[in-house]
VOKOLBA-964570 format. One record per residue (C-alpha): x, y, z; residue in one letter. Coordinates in steps of 0.25 Angstrom, whole numbers, padded with zeros to 4 digits, always signed. Layout:
BEGIN
XYZa...
//
This chain:
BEGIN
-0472-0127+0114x-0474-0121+0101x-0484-0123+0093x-0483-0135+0083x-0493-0134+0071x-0484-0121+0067x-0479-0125+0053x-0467-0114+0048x-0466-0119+0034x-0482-0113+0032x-0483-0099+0039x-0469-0097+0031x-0476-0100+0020x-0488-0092+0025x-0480-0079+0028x-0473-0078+0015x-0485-0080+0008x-0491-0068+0013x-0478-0058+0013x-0478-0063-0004x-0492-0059-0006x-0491-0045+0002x-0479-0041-0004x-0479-0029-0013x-0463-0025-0015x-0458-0038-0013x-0463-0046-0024x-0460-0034-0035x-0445-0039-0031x-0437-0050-0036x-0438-0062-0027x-0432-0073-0032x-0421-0075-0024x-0430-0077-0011x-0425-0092-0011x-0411-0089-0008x-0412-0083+0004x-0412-0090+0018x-0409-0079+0028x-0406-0065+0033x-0393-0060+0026x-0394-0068+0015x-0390-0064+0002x-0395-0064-0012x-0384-0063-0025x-0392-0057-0035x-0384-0058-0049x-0387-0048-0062x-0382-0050-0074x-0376-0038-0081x-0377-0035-0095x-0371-0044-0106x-0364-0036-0118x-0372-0037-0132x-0359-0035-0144x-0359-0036-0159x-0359-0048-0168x-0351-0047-0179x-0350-0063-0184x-0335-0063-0178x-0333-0073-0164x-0339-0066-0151x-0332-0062-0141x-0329-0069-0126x-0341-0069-0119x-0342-0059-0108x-0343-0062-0093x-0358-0059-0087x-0358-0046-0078x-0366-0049-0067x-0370-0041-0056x-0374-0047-0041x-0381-0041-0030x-0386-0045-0017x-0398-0049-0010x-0397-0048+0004x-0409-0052+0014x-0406-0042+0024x-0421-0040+0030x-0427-0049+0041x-0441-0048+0048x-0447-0055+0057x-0461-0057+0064x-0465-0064+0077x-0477-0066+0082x-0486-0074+0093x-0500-0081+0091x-0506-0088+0104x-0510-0102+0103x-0504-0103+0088x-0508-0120+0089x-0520-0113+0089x-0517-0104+0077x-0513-0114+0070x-0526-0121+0067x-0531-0107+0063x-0522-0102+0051x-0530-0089+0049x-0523-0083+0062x-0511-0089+0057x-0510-0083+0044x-0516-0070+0051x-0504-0068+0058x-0494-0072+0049x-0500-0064+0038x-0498-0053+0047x-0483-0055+0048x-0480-0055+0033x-0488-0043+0031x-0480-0037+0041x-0466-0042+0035x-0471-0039+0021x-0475-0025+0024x-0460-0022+0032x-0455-0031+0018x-0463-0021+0008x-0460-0008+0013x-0445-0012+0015x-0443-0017+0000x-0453-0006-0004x-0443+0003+0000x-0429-0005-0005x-0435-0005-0019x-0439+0011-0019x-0424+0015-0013x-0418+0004-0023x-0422+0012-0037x-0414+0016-0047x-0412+0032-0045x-0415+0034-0059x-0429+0028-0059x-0432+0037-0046x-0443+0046-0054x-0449+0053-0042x-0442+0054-0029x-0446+0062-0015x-0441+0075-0020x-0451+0075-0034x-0462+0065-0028x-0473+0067-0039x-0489+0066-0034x-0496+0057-0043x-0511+0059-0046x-0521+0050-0052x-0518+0057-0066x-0503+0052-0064x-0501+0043-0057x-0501+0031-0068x-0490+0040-0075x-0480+0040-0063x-0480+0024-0066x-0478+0026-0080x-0465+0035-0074x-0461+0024-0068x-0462+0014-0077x-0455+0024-0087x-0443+0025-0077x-0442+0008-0078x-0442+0007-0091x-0431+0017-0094x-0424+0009-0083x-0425-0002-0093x-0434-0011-0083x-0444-0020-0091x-0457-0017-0092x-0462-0032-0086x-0464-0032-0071x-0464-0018-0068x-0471-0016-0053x-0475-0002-0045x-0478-0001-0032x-0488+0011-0028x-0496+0015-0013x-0510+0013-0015x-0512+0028-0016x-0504+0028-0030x-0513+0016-0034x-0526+0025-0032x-0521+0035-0041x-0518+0025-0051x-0532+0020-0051x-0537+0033-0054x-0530+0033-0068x-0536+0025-0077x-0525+0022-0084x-0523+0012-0074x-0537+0008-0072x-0543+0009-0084x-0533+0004-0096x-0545-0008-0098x-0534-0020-0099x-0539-0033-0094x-0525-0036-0086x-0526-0022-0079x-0540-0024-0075x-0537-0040-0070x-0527-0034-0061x-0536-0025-0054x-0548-0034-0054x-0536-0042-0047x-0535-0034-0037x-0520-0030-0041x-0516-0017-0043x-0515-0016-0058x-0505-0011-0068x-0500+0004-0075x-0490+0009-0082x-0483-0005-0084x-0482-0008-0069x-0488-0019-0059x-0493-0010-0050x-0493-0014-0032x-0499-0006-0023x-0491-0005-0009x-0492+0003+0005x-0477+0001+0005x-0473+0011-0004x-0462+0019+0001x-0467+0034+0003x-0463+0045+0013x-0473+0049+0022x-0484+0043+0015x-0484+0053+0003x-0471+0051-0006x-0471+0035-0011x-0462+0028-0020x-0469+0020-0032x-0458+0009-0036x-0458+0002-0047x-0451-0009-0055x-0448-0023-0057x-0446-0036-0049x-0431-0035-0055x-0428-0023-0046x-0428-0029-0033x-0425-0042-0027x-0431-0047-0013x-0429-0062-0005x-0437-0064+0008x-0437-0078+0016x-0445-0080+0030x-0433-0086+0034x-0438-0090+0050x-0454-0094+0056x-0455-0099+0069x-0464-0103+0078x-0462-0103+0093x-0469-0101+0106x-0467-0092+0116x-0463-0093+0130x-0471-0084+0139x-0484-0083+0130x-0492-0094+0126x-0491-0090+0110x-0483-0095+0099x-0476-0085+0090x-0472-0088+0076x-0461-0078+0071x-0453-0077+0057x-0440-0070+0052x-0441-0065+0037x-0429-0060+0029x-0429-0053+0016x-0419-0044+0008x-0421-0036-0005x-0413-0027-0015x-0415-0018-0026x-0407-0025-0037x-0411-0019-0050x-0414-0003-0046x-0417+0001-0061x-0430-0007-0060x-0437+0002-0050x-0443+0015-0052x-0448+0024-0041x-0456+0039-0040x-0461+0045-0027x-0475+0048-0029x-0481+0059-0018x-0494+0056-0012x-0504+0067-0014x-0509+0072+0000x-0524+0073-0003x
//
């Protein structure tokens, strides 16, 4: 028989938990349509309003109001993962929540890296051409002298792409992030905020942006990466752990727990992104 203690509704909890805290790319995303979804192939509408026309006043009676131009796109969760596993006298386990937690941490690091590196690379290939300042072909080599003006490039690119200055995120590999610590521009400006961020363990901000740190930046080879910035208004995500079940195995004397999660995500605002494939000098 399997076991009986095993309580779905807290390791769902449990394995959520940890994928929300381990994200990187996921939560610079729009998720608030995450409720709607039940399963795999669902599908999202996502409704736009278009812009309303602004006319003159002259004192005389207006005219008929016009019809609001909207426009819709979709939201299909078209990604499904599982993970399956097996723990040995789990009535056992039970009663000890660190091994637990041990091995179900370990799933969700698991789905959240395979998760990251997938939307990581959906958001780079989803940018608008025009705010592409650096591709493979021109790849520019930042040094600790430059670096913190490459940001100001990319925030430039936004802000002639009429994206709002509010909000704005950029992910960079931990190299990028050492070279930016060298520059005291981004160390040294003196403000209490800046400071309380680092003190905090976060990475800080420059050049208007939230900056992340992420081993998942897409690169090619290990040298050319691509440094992605934006807003949370670019991309929209929705993930559900749709199925956890326990249940014991026939020809072992172990319990398995295994769990289906689904998720979809779409690029629905490509003029908040920017990108520039930096080169990673070969010391």
């Amino acid at each position: 028989m399997a076991f009986t203690n095993f309580i779905p509704e807290v390791w769902s909890a449990r394995l959520l938990e940890h994928l929300d805290r381990v994200h990187v790319y996921a939560n610079l995303m729009n998720r608030d349509y995450e409720g709607d979804i039940r399963a795999y192939g669902d599908t999202v509408h996502i409704n736009q309003i278009g812009d309303i026309t602004i006319s003159d006043y002259d004192g005389t009676d207006i005219g008929d109001p016009e019809e609001l131009d909207g426009e819709q796109q979709s939201l299909t969760i078209d990604q499904a993962k599982y993970f399956n596993f097996q723990i040995k006298d789990i009535d056992n386990a039970q009663s000890n929540p660190k091994l637990i937690d041990a091995a179900m941490q370990r799933a969700s690091y698991g789905m959240n890296d395979v998760i990251d590196q997938y939307l990581a690379q959906l958001l780079v290939s989803g940018c608008q051409t025009g705010n592409i300042l650096y591709d493979d072909s021109n790849a520019v080599t930042p040094t600790e002298e430059d670096a913190y003006d490459y940001l100001v490039d990319l925030g430039v690119a936004l802000s002639e792409a009429n994206v709002p200055n509010l909000g704005r995120w950029v992910v960079i590999p931990p190299w990028f992030h050492g070279l930016l610590l060298k520059d005291p521009r981004f160390v040294g400006n003196g403000t209490g905020y800046n400071q309380a961020i680092l003190q905090g363990g976060m990475v800080g901000e420059a050049a208007g942006f939230e900056i992340h740190l992420s081993n998942n930046v897409p690169n090619t080879d290990g040298t050319l990466y691509k440094v992605l910035a934006g807003t949370n208004a670019a991309g929209a995500y929705a993930e559900q752990l749709v199925e956890l079940e326990a249940y014991r195995l026939q020809n072992n004397f172990s319990d398995a727990v295994k769990g289906l999660h689904v998720y979809g995500a779409k690029v629905v605002q490509p003029g908040a992104l920017a990108v520039m494939t930096i080169n990673k000098a070969q010391g």
